[in-house]
C-alpha beads as a LAMMPS data file, in Angstrom:
LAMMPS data file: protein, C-alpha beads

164 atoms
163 bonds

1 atom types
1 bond types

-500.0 500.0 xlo xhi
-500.0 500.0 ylo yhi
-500.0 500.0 zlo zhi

Masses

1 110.0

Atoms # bond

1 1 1 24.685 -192.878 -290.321
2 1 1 22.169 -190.029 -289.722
3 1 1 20.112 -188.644 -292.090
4 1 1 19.817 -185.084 -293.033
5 1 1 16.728 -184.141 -293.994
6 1 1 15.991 -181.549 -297.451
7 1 1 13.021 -178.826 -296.668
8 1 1 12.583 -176.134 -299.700
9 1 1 14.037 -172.895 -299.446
10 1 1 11.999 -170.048 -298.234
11 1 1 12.776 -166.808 -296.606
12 1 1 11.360 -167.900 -293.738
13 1 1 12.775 -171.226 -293.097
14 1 1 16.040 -169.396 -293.966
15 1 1 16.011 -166.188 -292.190
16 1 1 18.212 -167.681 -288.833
17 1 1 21.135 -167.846 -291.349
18 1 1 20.385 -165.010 -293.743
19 1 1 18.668 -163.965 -297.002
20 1 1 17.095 -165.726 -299.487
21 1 1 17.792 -163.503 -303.062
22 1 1 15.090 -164.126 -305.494
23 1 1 12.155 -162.088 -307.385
24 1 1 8.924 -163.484 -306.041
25 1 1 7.616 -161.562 -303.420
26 1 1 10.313 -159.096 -303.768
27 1 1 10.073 -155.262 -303.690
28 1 1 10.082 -154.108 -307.298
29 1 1 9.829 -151.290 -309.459
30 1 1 10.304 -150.028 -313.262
31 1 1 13.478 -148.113 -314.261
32 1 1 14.827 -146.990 -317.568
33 1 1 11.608 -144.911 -319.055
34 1 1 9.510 -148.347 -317.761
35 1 1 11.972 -150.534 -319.794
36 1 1 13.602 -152.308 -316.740
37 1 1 12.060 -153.171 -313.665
38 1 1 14.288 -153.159 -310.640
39 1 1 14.069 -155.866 -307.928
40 1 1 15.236 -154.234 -305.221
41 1 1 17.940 -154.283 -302.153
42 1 1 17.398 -158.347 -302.550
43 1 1 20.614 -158.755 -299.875
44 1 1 22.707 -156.746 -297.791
45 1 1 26.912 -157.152 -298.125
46 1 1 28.221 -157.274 -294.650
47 1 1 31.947 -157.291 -295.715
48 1 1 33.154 -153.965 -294.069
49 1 1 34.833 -155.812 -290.894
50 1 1 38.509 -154.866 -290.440
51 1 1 38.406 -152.901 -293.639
52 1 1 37.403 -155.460 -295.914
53 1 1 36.063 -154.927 -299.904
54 1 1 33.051 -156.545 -301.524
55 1 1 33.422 -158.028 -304.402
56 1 1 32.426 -160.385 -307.060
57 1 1 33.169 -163.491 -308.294
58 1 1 32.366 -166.867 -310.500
59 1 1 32.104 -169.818 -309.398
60 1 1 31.843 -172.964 -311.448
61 1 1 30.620 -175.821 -309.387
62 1 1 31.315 -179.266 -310.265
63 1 1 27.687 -181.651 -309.891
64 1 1 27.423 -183.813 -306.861
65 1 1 25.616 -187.105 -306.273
66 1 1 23.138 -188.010 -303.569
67 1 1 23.658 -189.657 -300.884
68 1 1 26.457 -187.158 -300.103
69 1 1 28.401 -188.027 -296.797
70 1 1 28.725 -184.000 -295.066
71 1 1 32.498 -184.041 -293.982
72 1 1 33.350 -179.878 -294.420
73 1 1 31.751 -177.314 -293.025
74 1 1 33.072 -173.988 -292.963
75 1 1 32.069 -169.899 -291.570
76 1 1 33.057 -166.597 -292.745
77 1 1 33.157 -164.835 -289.250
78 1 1 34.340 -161.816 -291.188
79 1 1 31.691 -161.323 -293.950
80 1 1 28.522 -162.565 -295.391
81 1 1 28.618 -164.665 -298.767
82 1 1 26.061 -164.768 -301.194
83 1 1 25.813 -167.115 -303.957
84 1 1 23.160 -166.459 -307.434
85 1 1 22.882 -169.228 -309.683
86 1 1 23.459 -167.831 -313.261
87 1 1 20.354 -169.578 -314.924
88 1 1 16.905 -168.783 -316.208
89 1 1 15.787 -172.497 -315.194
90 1 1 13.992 -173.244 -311.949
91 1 1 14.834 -177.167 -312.297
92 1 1 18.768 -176.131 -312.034
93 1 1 18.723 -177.305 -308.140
94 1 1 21.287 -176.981 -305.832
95 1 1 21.280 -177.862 -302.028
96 1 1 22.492 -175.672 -298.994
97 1 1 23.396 -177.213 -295.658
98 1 1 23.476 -174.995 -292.739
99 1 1 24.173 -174.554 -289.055
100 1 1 23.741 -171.066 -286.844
101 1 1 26.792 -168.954 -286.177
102 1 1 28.923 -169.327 -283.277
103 1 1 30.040 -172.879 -282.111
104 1 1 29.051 -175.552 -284.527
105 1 1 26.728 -177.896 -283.426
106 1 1 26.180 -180.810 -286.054
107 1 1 22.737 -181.558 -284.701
108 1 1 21.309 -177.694 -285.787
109 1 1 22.630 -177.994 -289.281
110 1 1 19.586 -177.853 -291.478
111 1 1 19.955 -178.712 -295.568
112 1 1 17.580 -176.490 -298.048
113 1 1 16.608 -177.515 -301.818
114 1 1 17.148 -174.260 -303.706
115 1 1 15.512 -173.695 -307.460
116 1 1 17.877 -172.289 -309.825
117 1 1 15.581 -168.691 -309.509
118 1 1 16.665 -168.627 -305.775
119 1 1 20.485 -167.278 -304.578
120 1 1 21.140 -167.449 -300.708
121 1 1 23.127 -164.754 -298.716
122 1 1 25.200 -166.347 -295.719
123 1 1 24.947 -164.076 -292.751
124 1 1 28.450 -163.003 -291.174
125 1 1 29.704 -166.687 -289.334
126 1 1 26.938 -169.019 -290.246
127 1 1 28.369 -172.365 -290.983
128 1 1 27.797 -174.011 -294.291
129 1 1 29.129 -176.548 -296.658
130 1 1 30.765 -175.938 -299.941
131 1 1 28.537 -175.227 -302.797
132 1 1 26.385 -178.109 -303.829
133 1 1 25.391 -178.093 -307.430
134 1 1 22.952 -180.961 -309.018
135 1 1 22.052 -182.363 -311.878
136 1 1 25.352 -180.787 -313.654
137 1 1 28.008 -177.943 -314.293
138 1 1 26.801 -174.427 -312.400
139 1 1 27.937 -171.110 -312.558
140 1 1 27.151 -168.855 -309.550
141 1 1 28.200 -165.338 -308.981
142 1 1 29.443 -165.061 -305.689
143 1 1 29.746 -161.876 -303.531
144 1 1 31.967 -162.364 -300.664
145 1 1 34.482 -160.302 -298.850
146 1 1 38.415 -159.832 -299.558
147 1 1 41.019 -157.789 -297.273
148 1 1 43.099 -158.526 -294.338
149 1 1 42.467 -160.411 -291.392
150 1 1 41.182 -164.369 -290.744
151 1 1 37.857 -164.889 -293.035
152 1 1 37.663 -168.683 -293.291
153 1 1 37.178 -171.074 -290.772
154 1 1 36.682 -174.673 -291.844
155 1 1 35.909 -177.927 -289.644
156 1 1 36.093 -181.579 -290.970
157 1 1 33.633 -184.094 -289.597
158 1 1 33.199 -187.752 -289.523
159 1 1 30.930 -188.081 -292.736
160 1 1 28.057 -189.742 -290.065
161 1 1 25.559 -186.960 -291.255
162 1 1 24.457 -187.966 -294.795
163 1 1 22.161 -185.635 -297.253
164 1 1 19.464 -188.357 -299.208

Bonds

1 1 1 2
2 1 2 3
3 1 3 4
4 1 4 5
5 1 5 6
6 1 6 7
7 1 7 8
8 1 8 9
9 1 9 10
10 1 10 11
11 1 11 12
12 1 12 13
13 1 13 14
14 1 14 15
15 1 15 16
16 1 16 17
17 1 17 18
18 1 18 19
19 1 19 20
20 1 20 21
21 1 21 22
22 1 22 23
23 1 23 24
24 1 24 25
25 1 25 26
26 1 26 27
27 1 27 28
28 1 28 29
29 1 29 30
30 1 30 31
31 1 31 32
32 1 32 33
33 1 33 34
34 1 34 35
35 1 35 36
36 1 36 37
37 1 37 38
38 1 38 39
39 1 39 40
40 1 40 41
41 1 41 42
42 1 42 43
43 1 43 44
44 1 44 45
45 1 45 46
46 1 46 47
47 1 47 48
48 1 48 49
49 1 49 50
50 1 50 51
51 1 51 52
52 1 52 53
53 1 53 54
54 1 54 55
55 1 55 56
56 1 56 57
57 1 57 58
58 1 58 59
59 1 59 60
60 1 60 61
61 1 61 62
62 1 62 63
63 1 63 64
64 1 64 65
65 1 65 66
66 1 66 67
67 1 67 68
68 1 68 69
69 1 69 70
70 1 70 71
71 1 71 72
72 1 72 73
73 1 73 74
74 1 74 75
75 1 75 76
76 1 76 77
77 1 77 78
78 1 78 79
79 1 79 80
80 1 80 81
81 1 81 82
82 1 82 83
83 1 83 84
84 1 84 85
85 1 85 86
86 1 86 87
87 1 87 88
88 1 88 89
89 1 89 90
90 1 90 91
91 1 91 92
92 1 92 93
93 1 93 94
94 1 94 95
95 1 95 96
96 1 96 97
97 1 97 98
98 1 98 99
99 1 99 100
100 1 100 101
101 1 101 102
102 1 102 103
103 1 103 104
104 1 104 105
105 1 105 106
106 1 106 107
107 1 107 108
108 1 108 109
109 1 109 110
110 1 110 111
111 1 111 112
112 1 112 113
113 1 113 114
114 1 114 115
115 1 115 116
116 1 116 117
117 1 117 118
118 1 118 119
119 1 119 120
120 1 120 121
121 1 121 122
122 1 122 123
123 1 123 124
124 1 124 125
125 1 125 126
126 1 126 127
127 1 127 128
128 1 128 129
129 1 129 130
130 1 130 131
131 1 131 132
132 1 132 133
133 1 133 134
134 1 134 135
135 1 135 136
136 1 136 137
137 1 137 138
138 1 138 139
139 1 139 140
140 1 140 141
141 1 141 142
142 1 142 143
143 1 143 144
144 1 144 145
145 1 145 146
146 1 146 147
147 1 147 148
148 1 148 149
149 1 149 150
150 1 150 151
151 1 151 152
152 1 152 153
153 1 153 154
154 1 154 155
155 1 155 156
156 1 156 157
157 1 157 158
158 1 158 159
159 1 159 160
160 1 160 161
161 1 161 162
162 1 162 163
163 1 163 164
């Protein structure tokens, strides 16, 4: 059994697979008369390839229990993916796990401990696992692509790479 180690989510630490969506340090500015200020351009959609829509979705994820064996991994080599916890909490965790686009390599996969204030925009064919809520039942809006042509590519592996 290997071990995959947690780091915390910054932009940083992040960039190689895409964007990290969340207010602090973000450009910002008031709308509305000053009644609404406007965090601004936090990610980029990349859904356009062979005509594709962006769009919008829910996603209720189920809680998961550590140590969790990693056995899925899966890439979107026609659109990014973003996913925005739907909380006001910073203690509503979730994990990422990651590995750079192109062929996947299980010893580049890196896992990230996101607060529930931080949302994470998968670049076009980055591998990741399925969504990885904590501590209980989380709602995330997802923006993703929909349209013709292959958009999913999932591998299964052994379950020897274990997040703790």
């Amino acid at each position: 059994m290997k071990k995959l180690s947690i780091s915390p989510l910054t932009r940083a630490a992040f960039a190689p697979f895409g964007e990290v969506i969340m207010t602090d340090g973000a450009r910002h500015y008031p709308i509305n008369q000053g009644t609404t200020e406007r965090f601004h351009a936090l990610a980029c959609a990349d859904t356009h390839s062979e005509n594709g829509q962006t769009i919008l979705s829910l996603f209720r994820a189920q809680p998961r229990q550590l140590p969790l064996p990693i056995t899925i991994m899966e890439r979107h080599p026609l659109g990014s993916q973003a996913f925005v916890p739907l909380t006001q909490n910073e203690e509503d965790e979730y994990l990422v796990v990651v590995a750079p686009a192109g062929e996947f390599d299980e010893n580049k996969m890196q896992a990230f401990l996101c607060k529930g204030l931080q949302g994470v925009n998968y670049a076009k064919g980055v591998w990741h696992h399925p969504l990885i809520a904590l501590h209980k039942v989380s709602d995330f809006i997802v923006m993703d692509r929909i349209g013709h042509g292959h958009n999913c590519d999932e591998i299964t592996l052994d379950g020897s790479w274990v997040l703790a």
